[in-house]
PAZAPA-4460 file (N, C-alpha, C; in steps of 0.05 Angstrom, whole numbers, plus 32768, in hexadecimal, padded with zeros to 4 digits):
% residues 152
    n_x    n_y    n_z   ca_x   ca_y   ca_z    c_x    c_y    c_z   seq   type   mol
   8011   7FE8   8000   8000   8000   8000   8012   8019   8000     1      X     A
   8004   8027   7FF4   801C   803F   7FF4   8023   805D   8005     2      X     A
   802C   806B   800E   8029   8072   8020   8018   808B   8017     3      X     A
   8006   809C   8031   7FF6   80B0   8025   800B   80C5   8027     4      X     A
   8024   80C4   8033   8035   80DE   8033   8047   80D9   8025     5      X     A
   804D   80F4   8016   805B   80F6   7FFD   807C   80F6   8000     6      X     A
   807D   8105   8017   809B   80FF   801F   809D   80F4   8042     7      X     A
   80AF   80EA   803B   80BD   80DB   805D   80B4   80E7   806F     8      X     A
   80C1   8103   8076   80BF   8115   8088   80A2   811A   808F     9      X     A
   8095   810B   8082   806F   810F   808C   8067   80FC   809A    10      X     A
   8076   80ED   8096   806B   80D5   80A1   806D   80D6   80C6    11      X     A
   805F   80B8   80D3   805F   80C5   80F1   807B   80C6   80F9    12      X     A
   807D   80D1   8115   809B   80D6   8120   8095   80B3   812F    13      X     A
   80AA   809F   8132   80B0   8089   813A   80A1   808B   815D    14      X     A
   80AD   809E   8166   80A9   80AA   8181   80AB   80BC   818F    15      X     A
   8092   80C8   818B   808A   80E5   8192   8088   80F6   819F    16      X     A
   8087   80E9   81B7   807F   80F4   81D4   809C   80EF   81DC    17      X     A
   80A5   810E   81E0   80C6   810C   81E9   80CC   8110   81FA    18      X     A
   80B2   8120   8213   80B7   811F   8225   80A0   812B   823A    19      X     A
   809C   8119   824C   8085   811E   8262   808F   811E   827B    20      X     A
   807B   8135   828F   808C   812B   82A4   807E   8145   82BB    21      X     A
   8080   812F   82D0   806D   8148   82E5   8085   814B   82F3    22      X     A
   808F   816A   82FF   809F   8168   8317   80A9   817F   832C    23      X     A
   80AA   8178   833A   80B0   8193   834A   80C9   81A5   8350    24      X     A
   80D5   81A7   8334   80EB   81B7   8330   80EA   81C1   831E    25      X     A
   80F0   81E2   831E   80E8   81F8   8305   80E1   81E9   82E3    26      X     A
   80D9   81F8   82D5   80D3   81E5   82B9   80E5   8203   82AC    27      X     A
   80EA   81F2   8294   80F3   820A   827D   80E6   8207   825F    28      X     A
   80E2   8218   8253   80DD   8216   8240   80EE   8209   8226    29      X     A
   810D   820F   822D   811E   8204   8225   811E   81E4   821D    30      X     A
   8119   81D9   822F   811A   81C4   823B   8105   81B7   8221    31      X     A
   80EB   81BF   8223   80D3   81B6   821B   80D8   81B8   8202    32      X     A
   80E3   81D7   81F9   80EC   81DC   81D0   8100   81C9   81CB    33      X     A
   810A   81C0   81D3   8128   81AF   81CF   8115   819C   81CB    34      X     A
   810C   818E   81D7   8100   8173   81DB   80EF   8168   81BA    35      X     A
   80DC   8180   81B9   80CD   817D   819F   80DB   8187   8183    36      X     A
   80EF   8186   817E   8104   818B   816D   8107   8178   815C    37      X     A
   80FE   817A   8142   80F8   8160   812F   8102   8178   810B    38      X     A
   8115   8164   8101   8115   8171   80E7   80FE   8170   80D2    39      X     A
   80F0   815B   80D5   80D9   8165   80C9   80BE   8169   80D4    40      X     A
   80BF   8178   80E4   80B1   8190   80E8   80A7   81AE   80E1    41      X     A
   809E   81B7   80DD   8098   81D2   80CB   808D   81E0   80E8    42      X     A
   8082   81D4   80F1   806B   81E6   8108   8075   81DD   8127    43      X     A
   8080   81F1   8135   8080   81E3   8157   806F   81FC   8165    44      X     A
   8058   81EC   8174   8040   8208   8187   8052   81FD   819F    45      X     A
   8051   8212   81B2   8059   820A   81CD   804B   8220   81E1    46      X     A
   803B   8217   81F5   802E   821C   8204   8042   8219   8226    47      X     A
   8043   8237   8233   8048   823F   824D   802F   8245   8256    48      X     A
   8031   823E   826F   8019   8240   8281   8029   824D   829A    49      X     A
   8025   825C   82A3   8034   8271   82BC   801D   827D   82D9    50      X     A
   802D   8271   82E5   8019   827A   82FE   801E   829E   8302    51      X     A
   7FFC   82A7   82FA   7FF5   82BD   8306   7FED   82CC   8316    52      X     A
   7FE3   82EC   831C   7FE2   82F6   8330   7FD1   82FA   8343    53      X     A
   7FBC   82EC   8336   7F98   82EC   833A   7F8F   82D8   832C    54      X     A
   7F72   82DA   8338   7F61   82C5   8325   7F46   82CE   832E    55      X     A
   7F37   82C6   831E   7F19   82D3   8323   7F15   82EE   832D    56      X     A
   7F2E   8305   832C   7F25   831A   8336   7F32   8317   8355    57      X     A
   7F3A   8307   8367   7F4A   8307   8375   7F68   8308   8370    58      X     A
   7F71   8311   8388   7F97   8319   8385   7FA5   82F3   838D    59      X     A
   7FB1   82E9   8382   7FBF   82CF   838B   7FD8   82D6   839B    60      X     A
   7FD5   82CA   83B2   7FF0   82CB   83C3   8004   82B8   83BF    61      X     A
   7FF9   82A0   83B9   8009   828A   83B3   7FFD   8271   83AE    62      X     A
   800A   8258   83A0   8005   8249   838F   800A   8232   8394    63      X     A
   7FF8   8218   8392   800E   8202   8399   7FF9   81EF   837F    64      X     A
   800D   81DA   8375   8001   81C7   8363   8005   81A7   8378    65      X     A
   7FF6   8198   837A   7FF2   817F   837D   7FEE   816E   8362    66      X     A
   7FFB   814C   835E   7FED   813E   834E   7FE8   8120   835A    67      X     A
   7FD6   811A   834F   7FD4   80FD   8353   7FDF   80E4   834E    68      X     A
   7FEC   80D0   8357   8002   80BB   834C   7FFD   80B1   8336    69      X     A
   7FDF   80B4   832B   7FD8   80AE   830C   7FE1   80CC   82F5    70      X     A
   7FE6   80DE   82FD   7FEC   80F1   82F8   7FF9   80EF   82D6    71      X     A
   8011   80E6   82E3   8024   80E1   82C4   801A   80D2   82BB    72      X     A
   800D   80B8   82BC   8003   80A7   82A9   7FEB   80B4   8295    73      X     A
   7FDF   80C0   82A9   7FC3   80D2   8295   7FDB   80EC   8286    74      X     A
   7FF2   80F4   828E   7FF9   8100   827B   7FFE   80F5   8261    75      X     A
   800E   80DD   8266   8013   80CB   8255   7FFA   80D0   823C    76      X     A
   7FE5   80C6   824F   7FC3   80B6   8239   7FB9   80CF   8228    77      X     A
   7FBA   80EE   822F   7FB3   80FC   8223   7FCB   8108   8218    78      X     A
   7FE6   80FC   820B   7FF6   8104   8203   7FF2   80F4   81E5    79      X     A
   7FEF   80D9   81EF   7FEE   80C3   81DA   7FDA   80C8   81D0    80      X     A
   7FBC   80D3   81D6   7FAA   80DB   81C9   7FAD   80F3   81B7    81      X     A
   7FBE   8112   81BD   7FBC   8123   81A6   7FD2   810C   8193    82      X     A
   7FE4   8103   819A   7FF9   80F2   8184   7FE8   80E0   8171    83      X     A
   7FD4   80D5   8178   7FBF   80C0   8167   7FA3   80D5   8159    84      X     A
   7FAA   80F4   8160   7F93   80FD   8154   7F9F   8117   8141    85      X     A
   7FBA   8115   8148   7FC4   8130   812D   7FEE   8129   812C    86      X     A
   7FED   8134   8114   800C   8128   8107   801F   8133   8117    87      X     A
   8028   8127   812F   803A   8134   8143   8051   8129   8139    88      X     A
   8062   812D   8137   8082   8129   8138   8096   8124   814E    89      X     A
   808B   8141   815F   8092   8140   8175   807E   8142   818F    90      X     A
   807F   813C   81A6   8071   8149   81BF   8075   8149   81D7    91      X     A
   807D   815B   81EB   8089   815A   8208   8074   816C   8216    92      X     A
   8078   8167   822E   805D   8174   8246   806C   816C   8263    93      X     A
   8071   8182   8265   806F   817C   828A   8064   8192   8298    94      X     A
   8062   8195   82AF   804F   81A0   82BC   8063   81A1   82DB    95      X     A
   805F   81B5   82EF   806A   81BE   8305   804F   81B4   8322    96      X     A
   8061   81A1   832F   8048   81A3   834A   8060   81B5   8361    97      X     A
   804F   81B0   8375   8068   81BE   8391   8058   81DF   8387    98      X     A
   806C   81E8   83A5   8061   820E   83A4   806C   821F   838A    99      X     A
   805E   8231   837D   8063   823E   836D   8061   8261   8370   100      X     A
   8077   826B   836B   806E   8288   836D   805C   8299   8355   101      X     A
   8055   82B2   834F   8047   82BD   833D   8060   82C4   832D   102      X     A
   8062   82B8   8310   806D   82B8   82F5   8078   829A   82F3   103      X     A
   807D   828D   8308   8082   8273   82FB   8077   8265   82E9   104      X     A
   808F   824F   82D9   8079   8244   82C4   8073   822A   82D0   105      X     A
   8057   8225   82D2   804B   8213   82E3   8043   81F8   82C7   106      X     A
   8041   81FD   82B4   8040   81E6   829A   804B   81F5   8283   107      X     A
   805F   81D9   8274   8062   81E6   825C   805C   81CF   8245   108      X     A
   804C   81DC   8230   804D   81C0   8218   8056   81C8   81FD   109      X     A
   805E   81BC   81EE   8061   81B6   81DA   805B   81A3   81CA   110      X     A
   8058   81A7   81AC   804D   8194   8198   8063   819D   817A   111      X     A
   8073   818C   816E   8078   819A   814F   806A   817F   8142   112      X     A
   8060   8190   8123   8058   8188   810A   805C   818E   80F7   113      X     A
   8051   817A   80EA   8061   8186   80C3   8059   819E   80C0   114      X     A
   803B   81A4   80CE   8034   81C4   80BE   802B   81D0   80DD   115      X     A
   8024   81EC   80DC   8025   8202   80F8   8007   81F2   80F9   116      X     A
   7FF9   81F7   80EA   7FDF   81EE   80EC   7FD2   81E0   80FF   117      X     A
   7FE5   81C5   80FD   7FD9   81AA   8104   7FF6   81AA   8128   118      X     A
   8004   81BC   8124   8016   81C3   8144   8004   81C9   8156   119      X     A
   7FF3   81EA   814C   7FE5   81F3   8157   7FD1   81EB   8167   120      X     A
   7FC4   81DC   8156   7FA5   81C7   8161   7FAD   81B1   8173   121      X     A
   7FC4   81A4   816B   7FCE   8190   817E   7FD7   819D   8191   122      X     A
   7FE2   81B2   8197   7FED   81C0   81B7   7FD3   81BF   81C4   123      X     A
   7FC7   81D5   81B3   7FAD   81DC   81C1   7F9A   81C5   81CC   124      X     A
   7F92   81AE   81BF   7F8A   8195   81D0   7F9F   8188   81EA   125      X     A
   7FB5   818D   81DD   7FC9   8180   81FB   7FBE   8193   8211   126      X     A
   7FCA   81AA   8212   7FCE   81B9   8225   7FA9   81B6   8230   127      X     A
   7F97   81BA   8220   7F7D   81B7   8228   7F71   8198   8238   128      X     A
   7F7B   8184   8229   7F72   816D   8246   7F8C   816A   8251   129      X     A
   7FA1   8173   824D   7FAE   816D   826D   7F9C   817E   8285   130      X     A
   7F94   818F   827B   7F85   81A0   8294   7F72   8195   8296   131      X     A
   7F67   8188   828A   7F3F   817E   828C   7F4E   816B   8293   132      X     A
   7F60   8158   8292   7F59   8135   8292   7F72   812B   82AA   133      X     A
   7F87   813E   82AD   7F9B   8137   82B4   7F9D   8137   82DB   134      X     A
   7F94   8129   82ED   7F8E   8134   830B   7FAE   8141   8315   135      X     A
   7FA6   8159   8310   7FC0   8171   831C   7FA8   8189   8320   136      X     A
   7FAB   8187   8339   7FA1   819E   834E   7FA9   81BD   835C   137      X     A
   7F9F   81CC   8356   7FB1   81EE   835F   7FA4   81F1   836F   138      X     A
   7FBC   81F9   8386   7FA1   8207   839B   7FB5   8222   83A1   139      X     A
   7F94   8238   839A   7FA8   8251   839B   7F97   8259   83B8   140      X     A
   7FAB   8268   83C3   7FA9   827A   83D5   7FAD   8292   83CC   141      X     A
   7F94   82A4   83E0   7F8C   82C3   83D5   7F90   82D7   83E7   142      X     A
   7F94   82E9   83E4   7FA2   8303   83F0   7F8F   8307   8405   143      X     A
   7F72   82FC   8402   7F5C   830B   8415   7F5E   82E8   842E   144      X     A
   7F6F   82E1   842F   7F69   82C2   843A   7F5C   82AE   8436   145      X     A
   7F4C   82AE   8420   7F3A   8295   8411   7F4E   828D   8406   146      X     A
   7F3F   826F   83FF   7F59   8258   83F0   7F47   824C   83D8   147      X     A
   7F50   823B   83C9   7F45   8235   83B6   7F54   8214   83AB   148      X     A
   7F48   8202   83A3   7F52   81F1   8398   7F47   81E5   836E   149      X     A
   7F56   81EC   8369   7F55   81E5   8346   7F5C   81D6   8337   150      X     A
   7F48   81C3   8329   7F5F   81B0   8318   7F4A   819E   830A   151      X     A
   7F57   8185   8301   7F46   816E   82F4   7F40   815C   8301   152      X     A
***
Protein backbone atom coordinates (compact mmCIF):
# COMPACT_ATOMS: atom_id res chain seq x y z
CA UNK A 1 0.00 0.00 0.00
CA UNK A 2 1.40 3.15 -0.59
CA UNK A 3 2.07 5.72 1.62
CA UNK A 4 -0.49 8.79 1.86
CA UNK A 5 2.63 11.10 2.56
CA UNK A 6 4.56 12.29 -0.17
CA UNK A 7 7.75 12.74 1.54
CA UNK A 8 9.45 10.95 4.67
CA UNK A 9 9.54 13.85 6.81
CA UNK A 10 5.53 13.57 7.02
CA UNK A 11 5.34 10.65 8.07
CA UNK A 12 4.73 9.83 12.07
CA UNK A 13 7.74 10.72 14.41
CA UNK A 14 8.80 6.85 15.70
CA UNK A 15 8.46 8.50 19.24
CA UNK A 16 6.91 11.43 20.09
CA UNK A 17 6.34 12.22 23.42
CA UNK A 18 9.88 13.42 24.43
CA UNK A 19 9.17 14.33 27.46
CA UNK A 20 6.64 14.32 30.52
CA UNK A 21 6.98 14.95 33.79
CA UNK A 22 5.43 16.39 37.07
CA UNK A 23 7.93 17.98 39.57
CA UNK A 24 8.82 20.14 42.12
CA UNK A 25 11.75 21.95 40.78
CA UNK A 26 11.58 25.20 38.64
CA UNK A 27 10.56 24.24 34.83
CA UNK A 28 12.15 26.11 31.83
CA UNK A 29 11.04 26.69 28.81
CA UNK A 30 14.28 25.81 27.44
CA UNK A 31 14.08 22.61 28.57
CA UNK A 32 10.55 21.88 26.94
CA UNK A 33 11.81 23.78 23.19
CA UNK A 34 14.81 21.56 23.15
CA UNK A 35 12.79 18.57 23.74
CA UNK A 36 10.25 19.06 20.74
CA UNK A 37 13.01 19.76 18.27
CA UNK A 38 12.38 17.61 15.15
CA UNK A 39 13.85 18.43 11.55
CA UNK A 40 10.84 17.83 10.05
CA UNK A 41 8.85 20.00 11.59
CA UNK A 42 7.61 23.28 10.17
CA UNK A 43 5.37 24.31 13.22
CA UNK A 44 6.42 24.16 17.15
CA UNK A 45 3.22 26.02 19.55
CA UNK A 46 4.44 26.10 23.04
CA UNK A 47 2.29 27.02 25.78
CA UNK A 48 3.58 28.75 29.47
CA UNK A 49 1.27 28.81 32.05
CA UNK A 50 2.59 31.23 35.02
CA UNK A 51 1.25 31.69 38.29
CA UNK A 52 -0.53 35.07 38.69
CA UNK A 53 -1.52 37.92 40.78
CA UNK A 54 -5.19 37.40 41.28
CA UNK A 55 -7.93 35.45 40.27
CA UNK A 56 -11.53 36.16 40.17
CA UNK A 57 -10.95 39.70 41.10
CA UNK A 58 -9.10 38.73 44.25
CA UNK A 59 -5.24 39.64 45.06
CA UNK A 60 -3.23 35.97 45.33
CA UNK A 61 -0.82 35.75 48.13
CA UNK A 62 0.47 32.48 47.37
CA UNK A 63 0.23 29.25 45.54
CA UNK A 64 0.69 25.68 46.04
CA UNK A 65 0.07 22.77 43.33
CA UNK A 66 -0.72 19.14 44.67
CA UNK A 67 -0.93 15.88 42.30
CA UNK A 68 -2.22 12.66 42.56
CA UNK A 69 0.09 9.33 42.20
CA UNK A 70 -2.01 8.69 39.02
CA UNK A 71 -0.99 12.06 38.00
CA UNK A 72 1.82 11.26 35.38
CA UNK A 73 0.14 8.33 34.07
CA UNK A 74 -3.04 10.51 33.06
CA UNK A 75 -0.36 12.81 31.77
CA UNK A 76 0.97 10.17 29.84
CA UNK A 77 -3.03 9.11 28.45
CA UNK A 78 -3.83 12.60 27.33
CA UNK A 79 -0.50 12.98 25.74
CA UNK A 80 -0.90 9.77 23.68
CA UNK A 81 -4.28 10.97 22.85
CA UNK A 82 -3.39 14.55 21.10
CA UNK A 83 -0.35 12.11 19.40
CA UNK A 84 -3.24 9.58 17.95
CA UNK A 85 -5.47 12.65 17.01
CA UNK A 86 -2.98 15.19 15.07
CA UNK A 87 0.60 14.79 13.15
CA UNK A 88 2.90 15.41 16.17
CA UNK A 89 6.49 14.87 15.59
CA UNK A 90 7.31 15.98 18.63
CA UNK A 91 5.66 16.44 22.36
CA UNK A 92 6.87 17.32 25.98
CA UNK A 93 4.66 18.58 29.11
CA UNK A 94 5.56 18.98 32.50
CA UNK A 95 3.94 20.81 34.99
CA UNK A 96 5.29 22.31 38.63
CA UNK A 97 3.62 20.94 42.12
CA UNK A 98 5.19 22.30 45.66
CA UNK A 99 4.87 26.30 46.62
CA UNK A 100 4.95 28.71 43.85
CA UNK A 101 5.50 32.38 43.86
CA UNK A 102 3.57 35.07 41.47
CA UNK A 103 5.43 34.78 37.86
CA UNK A 104 6.52 31.33 38.17
CA UNK A 105 6.03 28.98 35.41
CA UNK A 106 3.77 26.54 36.94
CA UNK A 107 3.20 24.31 33.31
CA UNK A 108 4.92 24.32 30.19
CA UNK A 109 3.84 22.38 26.82
CA UNK A 110 4.85 21.88 23.71
CA UNK A 111 3.83 20.22 20.41
CA UNK A 112 5.98 20.48 16.75
CA UNK A 113 4.39 19.60 13.29
CA UNK A 114 4.83 19.49 9.76
CA UNK A 115 2.60 22.61 9.51
CA UNK A 116 1.87 25.69 12.40
CA UNK A 117 -1.66 24.69 11.81
CA UNK A 118 -1.93 21.29 13.00
CA UNK A 119 1.09 22.55 16.19
CA UNK A 120 -1.34 24.96 17.17
CA UNK A 121 -4.55 22.73 17.63
CA UNK A 122 -2.50 19.98 19.09
CA UNK A 123 -0.94 22.40 21.95
CA UNK A 124 -4.17 23.82 22.46
CA UNK A 125 -5.89 20.27 23.20
CA UNK A 126 -2.76 19.19 25.37
CA UNK A 127 -2.52 22.05 27.44
CA UNK A 128 -6.53 21.95 27.61
CA UNK A 129 -7.12 18.26 29.08
CA UNK A 130 -4.10 18.27 31.07
CA UNK A 131 -6.14 20.81 32.99
CA UNK A 132 -9.63 19.10 32.61
CA UNK A 133 -8.37 15.44 32.92
CA UNK A 134 -5.04 15.54 34.61
CA UNK A 135 -5.68 15.38 38.97
CA UNK A 136 -3.21 18.47 39.78
CA UNK A 137 -4.77 20.72 42.28
CA UNK A 138 -3.96 24.70 43.13
CA UNK A 139 -4.73 25.95 46.17
CA UNK A 140 -4.42 29.66 46.17
CA UNK A 141 -4.33 31.70 49.06
CA UNK A 142 -5.80 35.33 49.07
CA UNK A 143 -4.70 38.56 50.42
CA UNK A 144 -8.21 38.93 52.24
CA UNK A 145 -7.56 35.32 54.11
CA UNK A 146 -9.89 33.07 52.05
CA UNK A 147 -8.37 29.99 50.40
CA UNK A 148 -9.35 28.27 47.50
CA UNK A 149 -8.68 24.84 46.02
CA UNK A 150 -8.55 24.26 41.90
CA UNK A 151 -8.07 21.59 39.61
CA UNK A 152 -9.28 18.30 37.79
Amino acid sequence: MASMHSHPGEQAARHPIRLLAIRDTPLTVDEVFRAVGDDAAGGTALFVGTVRDHDGGADVDSLGYSSHPTAEAELRRVAEKVVADYPVRALAAVHRVGDLAVGDLAVVVAVSCPHRGEAFEACRKLIDDLKHEVPIWKHQKFSDGTEEWVGA
